[in-house]
C-alpha positions in Angstrom: 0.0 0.0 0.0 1.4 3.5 -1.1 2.3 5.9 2.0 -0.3 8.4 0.7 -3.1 6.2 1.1 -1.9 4.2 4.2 -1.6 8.3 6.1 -5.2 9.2 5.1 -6.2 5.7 6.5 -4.9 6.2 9.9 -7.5 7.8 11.5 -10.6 5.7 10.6 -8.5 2.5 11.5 -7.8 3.9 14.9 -12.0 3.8 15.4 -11.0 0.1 15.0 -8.4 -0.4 17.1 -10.3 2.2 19.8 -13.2 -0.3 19.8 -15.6 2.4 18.5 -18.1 0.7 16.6 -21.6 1.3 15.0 -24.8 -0.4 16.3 -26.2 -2.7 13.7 -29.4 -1.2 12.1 -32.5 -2.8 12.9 -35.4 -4.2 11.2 -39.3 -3.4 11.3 -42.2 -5.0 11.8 -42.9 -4.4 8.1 -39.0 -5.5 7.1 -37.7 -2.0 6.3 -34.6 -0.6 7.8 -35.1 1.8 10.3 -32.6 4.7 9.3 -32.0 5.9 12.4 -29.5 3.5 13.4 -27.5 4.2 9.8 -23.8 5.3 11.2 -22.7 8.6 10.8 -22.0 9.9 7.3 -18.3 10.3 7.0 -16.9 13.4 4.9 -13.8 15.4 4.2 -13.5 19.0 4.6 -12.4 20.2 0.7 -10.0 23.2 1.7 -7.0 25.1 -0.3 -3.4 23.3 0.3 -2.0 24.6 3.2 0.1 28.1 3.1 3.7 27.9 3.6 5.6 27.5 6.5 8.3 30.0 8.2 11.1 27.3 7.3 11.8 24.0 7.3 12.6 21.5 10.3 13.1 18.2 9.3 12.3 15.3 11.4 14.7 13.0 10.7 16.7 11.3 13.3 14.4 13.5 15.7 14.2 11.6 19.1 9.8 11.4 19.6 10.3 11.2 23.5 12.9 13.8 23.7 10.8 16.4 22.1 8.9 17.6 25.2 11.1 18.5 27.9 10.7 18.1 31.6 9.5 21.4 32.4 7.3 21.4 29.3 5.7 17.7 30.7 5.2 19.5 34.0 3.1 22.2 32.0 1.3 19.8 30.7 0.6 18.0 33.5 1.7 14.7 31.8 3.6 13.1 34.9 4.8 9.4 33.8 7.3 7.8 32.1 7.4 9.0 28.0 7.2 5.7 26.3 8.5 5.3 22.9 7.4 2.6 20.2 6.7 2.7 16.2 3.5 3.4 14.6 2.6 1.7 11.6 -0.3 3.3 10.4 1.6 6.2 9.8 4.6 4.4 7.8 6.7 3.0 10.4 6.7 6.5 12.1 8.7 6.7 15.3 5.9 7.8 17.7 6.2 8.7 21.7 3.1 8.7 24.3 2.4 10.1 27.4 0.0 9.5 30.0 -1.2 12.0 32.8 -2.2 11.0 36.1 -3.4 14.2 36.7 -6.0 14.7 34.4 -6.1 10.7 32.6 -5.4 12.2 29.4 -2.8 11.1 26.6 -0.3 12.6 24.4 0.9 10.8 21.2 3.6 12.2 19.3 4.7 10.9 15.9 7.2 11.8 13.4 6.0 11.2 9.7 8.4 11.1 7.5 7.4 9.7 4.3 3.9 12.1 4.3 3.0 15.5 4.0 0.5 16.5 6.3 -1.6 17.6 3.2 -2.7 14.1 2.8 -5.3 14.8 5.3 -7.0 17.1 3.1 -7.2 13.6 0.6 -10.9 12.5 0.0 -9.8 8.9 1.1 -9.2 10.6 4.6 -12.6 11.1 5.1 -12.3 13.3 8.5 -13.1 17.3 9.5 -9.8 18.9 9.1 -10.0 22.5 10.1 -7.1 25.1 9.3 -4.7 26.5 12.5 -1.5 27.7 13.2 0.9 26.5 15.7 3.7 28.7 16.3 3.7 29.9 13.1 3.6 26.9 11.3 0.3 26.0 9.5 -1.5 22.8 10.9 -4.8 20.9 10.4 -6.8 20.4 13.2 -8.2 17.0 12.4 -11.7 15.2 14.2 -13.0 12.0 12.9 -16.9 11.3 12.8 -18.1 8.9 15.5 -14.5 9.4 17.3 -15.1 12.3 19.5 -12.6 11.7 22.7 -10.0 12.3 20.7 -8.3 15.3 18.6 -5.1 15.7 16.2 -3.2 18.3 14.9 -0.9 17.7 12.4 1.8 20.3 11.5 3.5 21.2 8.6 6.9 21.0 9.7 8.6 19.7 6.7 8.4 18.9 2.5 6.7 15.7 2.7 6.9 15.6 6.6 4.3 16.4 9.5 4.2 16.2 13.5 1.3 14.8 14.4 -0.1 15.2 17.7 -3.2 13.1 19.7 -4.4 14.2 22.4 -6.9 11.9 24.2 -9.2 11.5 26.8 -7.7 8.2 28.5 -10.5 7.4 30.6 -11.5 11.0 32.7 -14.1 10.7 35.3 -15.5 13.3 33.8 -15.6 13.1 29.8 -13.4 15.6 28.2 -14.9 17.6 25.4 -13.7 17.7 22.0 -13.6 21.1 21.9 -11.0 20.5 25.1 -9.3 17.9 23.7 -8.3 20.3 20.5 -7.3 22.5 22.7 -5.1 20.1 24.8 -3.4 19.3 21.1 -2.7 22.7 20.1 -1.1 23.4 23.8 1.1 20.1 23.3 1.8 21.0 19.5 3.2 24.4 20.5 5.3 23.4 23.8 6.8 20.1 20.8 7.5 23.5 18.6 9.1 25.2 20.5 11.4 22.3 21.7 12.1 21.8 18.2 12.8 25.0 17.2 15.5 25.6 19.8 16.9 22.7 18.6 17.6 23.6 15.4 
């Protein structure tokens, strides 16, 4: 499977993989379907290609759990242990997660390298992908249908490279909001930014 298509897949497996899954629809008395149990319609948000970023950095060689520093993980309030390991539905990407105590929620970094992040805006992505910028940098803020605790931004760091960043509600007693959630991302996506660029 080309890299292209296996990106703009990543997110509708994950509805998989998260066990989110769509009631079966039901049957009448009279044998029609009832259409109210149909699952969600899924779209993609048709937008121009994404303006262009301040420079390049290049993820590369980029250590994923090193990004974040310990004062910036402390800001965040994400208090355990980063733990690195390789994602494969984004090409093999090296990928870092880290889980908060504090507030149960989860950070995912991962460092695509053989995608640009305008392959969210593919019609084979099939998700909401809403323009923002993060530290200068444009990014797509990306929802799924049906998956609604959890929210990614994926920046434009690179020519045929992107950050992406999850940010996840890992089991609150009180459900995060989307809305929350996004915001969580874009916090995270500007403290990995920063990190990055005083790295280069």
């Amino acid at each position: 499977m080309r890299p292209r298509r296996l990106i703009a897949l990543a997110l509708p497996a994950l509805m998989l993989v998260g066990g989110c899954t769509f009631a079966p629809r039901t049957t009448k008395a009279d044998g029609q379907h009832d259409a109210s149990e149909q699952p969600p319609a899924v779209t993609t948000t048709t937008m121009a290609p994404l303006p262009p970023r301040p420079r390049e950095i290049r993820l590369d060689g980029v250590d994923p759990c090193g990004i974040l520093t310990a004062p910036q993980r402390v800001q965040l309030s994400l208090d355990n242990p980063p733990n690195e390991y390789v994602e494969t539905s984004f090409g093999d990407a090296r990928a870092c997660t880290i889980r908060s105590t504090i507030s149960g929620n989860v950070v995912r970094l991962a460092l695509v390298t053989v995608q640009g992040a305008n392959v969210w805006l593919d019609e084979n992505a099939q998700v909401e992908a809403k323009l923002v910028m993060v530290s200068g940098f444009p990014a797509l803020q990306v929802r799924t249908p049906g998956l609604d605790q959890v929210c990614n931004l994926e920046v434009d760091v690179a020519e045929g490279q992107f950050l992406d960043v999850m940010f996840r509600d890992g089991g609150n007693a009180t459900k995060a909001t989307q809305d929350a959630l996004c915001q969580g991302a874009q916090r995270a996506a500007e403290a990995a930014l920063s990190s990055l660029l005083e790295g280069r």
